[in-house]
C-alpha positions as CSV (number, residue, x, y, z in Angstrom):
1,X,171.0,107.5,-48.5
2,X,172.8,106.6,-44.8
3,X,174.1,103.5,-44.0
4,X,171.5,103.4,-41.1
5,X,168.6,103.9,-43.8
6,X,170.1,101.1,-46.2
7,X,170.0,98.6,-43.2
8,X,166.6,99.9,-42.3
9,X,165.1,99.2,-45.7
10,X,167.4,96.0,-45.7
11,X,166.0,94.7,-43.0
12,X,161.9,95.3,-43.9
13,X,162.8,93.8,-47.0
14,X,164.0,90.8,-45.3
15,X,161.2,91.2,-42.4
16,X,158.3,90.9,-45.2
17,X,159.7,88.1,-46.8
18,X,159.9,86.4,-43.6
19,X,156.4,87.0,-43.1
20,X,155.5,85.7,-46.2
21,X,157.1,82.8,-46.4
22,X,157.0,81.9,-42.1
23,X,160.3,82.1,-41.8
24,X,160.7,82.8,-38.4
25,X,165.0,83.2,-38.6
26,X,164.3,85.9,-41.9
27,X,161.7,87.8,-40.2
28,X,164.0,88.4,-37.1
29,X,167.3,88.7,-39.1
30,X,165.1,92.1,-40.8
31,X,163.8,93.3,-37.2
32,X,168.0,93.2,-36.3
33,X,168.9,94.8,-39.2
34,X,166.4,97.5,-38.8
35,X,167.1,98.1,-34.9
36,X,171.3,98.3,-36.6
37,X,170.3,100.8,-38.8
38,X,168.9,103.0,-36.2
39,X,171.8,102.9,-34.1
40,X,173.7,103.8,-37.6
41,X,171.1,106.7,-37.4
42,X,171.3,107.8,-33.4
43,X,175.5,107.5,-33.4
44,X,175.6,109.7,-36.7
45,X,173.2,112.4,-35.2
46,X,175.0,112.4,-32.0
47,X,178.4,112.7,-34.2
48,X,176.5,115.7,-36.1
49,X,175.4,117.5,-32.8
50,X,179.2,117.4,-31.1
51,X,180.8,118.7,-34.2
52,X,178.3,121.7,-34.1
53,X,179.0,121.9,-30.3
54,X,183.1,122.2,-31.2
55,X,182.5,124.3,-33.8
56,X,180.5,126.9,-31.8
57,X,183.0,127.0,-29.1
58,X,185.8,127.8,-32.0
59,X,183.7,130.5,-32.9
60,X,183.4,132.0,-29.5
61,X,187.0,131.7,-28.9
62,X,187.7,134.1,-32.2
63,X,185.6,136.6,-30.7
């Protein structure tokens, strides 16, 4: 599992609790968490796609 899916499930853990109990502070600590754990998520898929954009224009080189 990613970093960016731990901090998503981190932070509904956190969000429900908050719910449950009306704590306000929890509640928005697990909606921050969740919206970091995206960002984890976007950056790493962006890190992904430029590697397979480097490594395509190696391969054309060899040609």
């Amino acid at each position: 599992m990613s970093d960016g899916s731990m901090d998503k499930l981190k932070g509904k853990g956190k969000e429900a609790v908050g719910k449950l109990t009306g704590d306000r502070r929890k509640e928005a600590e697990g909606k921050a968490d969740q919206a970091k754990g995206g960002a984890k998520d976007a950056a790493g898929g962006v890190g992904e796609r430029a590697k397979g954009v480097k490594d395509s224009l190696r391969r054309d080189d060899d040609k």
